[in-house]
C-alpha positions in Angstrom: -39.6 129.6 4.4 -39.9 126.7 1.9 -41.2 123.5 2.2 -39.5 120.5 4.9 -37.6 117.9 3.2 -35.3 116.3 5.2 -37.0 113.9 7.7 -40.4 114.0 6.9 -42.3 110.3 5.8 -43.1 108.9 2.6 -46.8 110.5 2.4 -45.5 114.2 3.1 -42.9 113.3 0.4 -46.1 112.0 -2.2 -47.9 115.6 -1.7 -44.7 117.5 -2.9 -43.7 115.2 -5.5 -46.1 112.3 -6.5 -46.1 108.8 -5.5 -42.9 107.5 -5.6 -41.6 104.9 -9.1 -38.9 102.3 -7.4 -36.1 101.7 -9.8 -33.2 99.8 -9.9 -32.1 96.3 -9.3 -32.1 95.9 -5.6 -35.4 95.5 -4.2 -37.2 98.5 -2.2 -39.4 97.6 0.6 -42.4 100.3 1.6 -44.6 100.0 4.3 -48.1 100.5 4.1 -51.0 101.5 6.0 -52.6 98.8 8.2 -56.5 100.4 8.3 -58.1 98.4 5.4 -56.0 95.0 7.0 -57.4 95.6 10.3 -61.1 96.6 9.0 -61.2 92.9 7.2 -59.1 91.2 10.2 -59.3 93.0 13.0 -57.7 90.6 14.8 -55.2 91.5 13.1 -52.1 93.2 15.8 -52.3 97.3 16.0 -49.2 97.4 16.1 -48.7 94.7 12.8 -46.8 96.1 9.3 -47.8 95.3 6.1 -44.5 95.7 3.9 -44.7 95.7 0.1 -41.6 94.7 -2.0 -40.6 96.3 -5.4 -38.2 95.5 -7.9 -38.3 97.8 -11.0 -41.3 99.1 -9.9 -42.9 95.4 -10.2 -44.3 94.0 -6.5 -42.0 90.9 -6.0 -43.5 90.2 -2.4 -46.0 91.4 0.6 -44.9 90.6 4.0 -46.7 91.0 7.3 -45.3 91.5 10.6 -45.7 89.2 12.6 -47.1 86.0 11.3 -50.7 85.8 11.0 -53.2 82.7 9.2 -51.8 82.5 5.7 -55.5 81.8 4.5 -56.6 84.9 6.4 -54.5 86.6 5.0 -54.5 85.3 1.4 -58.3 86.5 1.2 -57.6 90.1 2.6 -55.0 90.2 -0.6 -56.1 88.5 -3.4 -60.3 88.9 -2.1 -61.3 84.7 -2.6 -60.0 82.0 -0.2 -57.3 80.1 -0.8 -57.8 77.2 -3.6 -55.4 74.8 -0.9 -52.8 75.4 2.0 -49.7 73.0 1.6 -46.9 72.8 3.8 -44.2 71.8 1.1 -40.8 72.6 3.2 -39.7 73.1 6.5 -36.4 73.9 7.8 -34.7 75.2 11.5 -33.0 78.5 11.5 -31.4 79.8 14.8 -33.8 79.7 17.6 -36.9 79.2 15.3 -38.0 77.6 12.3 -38.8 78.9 8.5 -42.3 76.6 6.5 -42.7 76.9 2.7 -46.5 76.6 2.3 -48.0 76.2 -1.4 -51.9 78.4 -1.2 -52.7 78.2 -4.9 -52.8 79.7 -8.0 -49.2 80.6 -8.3 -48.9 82.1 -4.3 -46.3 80.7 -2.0 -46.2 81.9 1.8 -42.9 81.8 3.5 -43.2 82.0 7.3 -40.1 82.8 9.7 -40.2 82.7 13.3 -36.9 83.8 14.5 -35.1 83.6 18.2 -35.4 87.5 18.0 -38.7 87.7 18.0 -39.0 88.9 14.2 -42.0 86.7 13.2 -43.3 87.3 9.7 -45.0 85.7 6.6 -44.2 86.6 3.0 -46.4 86.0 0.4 -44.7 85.7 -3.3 -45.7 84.7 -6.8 -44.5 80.8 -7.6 -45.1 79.0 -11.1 -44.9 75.7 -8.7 -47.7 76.5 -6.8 -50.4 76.2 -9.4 -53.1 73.5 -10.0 -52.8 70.8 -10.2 -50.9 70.4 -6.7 -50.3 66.2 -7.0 -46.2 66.5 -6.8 -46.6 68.9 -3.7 -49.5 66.9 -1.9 -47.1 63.8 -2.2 -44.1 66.0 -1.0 -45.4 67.2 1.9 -45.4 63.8 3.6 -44.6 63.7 7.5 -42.0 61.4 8.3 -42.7 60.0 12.2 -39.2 60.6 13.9 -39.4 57.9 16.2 -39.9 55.6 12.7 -37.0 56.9 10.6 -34.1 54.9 9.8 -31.3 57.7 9.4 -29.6 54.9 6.9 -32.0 55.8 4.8 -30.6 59.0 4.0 -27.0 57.8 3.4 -28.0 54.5 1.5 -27.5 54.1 -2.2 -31.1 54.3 -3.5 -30.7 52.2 -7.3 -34.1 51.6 -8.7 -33.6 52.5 -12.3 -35.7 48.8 -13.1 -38.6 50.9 -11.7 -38.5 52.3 -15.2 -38.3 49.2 -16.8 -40.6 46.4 -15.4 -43.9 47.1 -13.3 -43.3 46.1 -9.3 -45.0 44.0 -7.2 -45.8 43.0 -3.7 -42.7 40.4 -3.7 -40.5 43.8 -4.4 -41.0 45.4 -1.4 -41.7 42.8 0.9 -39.9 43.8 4.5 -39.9 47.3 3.4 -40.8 50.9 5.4 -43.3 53.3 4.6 -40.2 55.4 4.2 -38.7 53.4 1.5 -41.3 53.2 -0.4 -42.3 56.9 -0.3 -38.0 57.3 -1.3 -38.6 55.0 -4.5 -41.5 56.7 -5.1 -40.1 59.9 -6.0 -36.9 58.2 -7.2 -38.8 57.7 -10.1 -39.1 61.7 -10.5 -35.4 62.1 -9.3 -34.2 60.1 -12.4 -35.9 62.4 -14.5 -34.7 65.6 -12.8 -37.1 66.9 -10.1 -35.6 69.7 -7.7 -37.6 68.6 -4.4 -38.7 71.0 -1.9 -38.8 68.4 0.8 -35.8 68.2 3.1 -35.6 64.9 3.5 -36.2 63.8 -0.2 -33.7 66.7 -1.1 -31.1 65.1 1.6 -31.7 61.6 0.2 -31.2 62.4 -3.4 -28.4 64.7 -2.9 -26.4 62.1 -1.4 -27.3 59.7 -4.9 -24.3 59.9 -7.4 -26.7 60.0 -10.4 -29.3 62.6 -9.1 -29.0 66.0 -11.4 -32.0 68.2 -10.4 -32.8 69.9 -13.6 -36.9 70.7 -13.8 -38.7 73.0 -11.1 -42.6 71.4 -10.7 -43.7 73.9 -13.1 -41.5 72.6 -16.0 -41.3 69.1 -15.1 -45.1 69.1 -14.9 -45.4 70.1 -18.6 -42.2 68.9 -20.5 -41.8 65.5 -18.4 -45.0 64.1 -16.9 -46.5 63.9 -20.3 -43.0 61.7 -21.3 -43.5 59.2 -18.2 -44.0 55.5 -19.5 -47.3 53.2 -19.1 -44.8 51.5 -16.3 -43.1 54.2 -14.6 -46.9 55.6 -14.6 -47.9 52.3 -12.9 -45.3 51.9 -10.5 -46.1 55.6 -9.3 -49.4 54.2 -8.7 -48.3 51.7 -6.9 -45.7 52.9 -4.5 -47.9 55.9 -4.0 -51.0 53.8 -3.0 -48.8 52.3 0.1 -47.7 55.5 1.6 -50.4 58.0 0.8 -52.4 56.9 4.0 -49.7 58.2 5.9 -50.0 62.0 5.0 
């Protein structure tokens, strides 16, 4: 009798064969063994998954079931702790939630809690996510519910003067904390920044002359450098009134 084929796992597979080289366009998820994970976190569940994604034999993502500390985590991978930890998006799926946090040099950790019980984080390479962090940090503000005005996300925000003349105090007199974090990044809007916050991403969708262009990664190195003495200023300024609040 030859050798069993049909129905046996990945590792009986490798001893007949070789490890195996994922091709193709369409991604190919493995799982892998938990021992090492457990050894360095052994908090870590038993019954947990570490899942590594390929495309063209090329690891596109890790994902581990179910969610665990992102920073944990991030050391167990990459073997140094994570240079920050920045919630930059948030957003409700059906009967749970999915957060974008930004750990640093280039990794981005996507974690999903789902009405099913399916809980996971996925760790992934992002050109956003590396040093320095200063668009994300201001992003990631946390608007109070109970001090939003919801006009403010259907409102025609027009501050193209923020380009052209420095503001003062007399300019915002009467106004928010949430104005003035919205005319902050107006100033990026104009020049093309795709947002990863909600709410900015709500407000400036809604603006006739918004036309997201640059991811952080390109807009940090082919537009910051562009930015005017004034717009610099104003950035300053508007940023000095709302950066207390993070």
């Amino acid at each position: 009798m030859g050798r069993y084929i049909f129905n046996q796992n990945l590792a009986k597979m490798a001893t007949h064969f070789g490890m195996p080289n994922p091709v193709g366009e369409e991604p190919i998820t493995l799982d892998f063994p938990i021992d090492a994970l457990r050894k360095s976190i052994p908090e870590f569940p038993q019954d947990g998954k570490l899942q590594i994604t390929f495309v063209r034999s090329i690891v596109k993502s890790v994902t581990f079931r179910p969610d665990f500390s992102a920073k944990k985590l991030f050391q167990f991978l990459f073997g140094y702790q994570a240079p920050t930890q920045i919630i930059v998006g948030a957003s409700q799926i059906t009967g749970g939630y999915n957060d974008i946090c930004c750990l640093g040099d280039g990794v981005g950790a996507d974690t999903q809690m789902t009405g099913s019980g399916d809980n996971s984080i996925r760790f992934y390479y992002n050109g956003d996510f590396i040093a320095p962090y200063d668009l994300l940090e201001a992003q990631k503000f946390k608007l109070d519910p109970q001090g939003i005005d919801r006009t403010t996300e259907t409102q025609n925000h027009e501050y193209p003067w923020l380009s052209e003349r420095q503001i003062s105090e007399t300019d915002i007199q009467g106004m928010n904390t949430t104005l003035l974090y919205v005319m902050h990044h107006s100033i990026y809007a104009r020049k093309g920044l795709i947002f990863y916050n909600g709410f900015l991403k709500r407000v400036f969708e809604k603006q006739a002359w918004y036309r997201p262009l640059y991811p952080i990664h390109r807009f940090k190195k082919e537009v910051i450098p562009k930015l005017s003495t004034i717009e610099q200023a104003n950035l300053k300024f508007l940023r000095d009134r709302f950066w207390d609040k993070l």
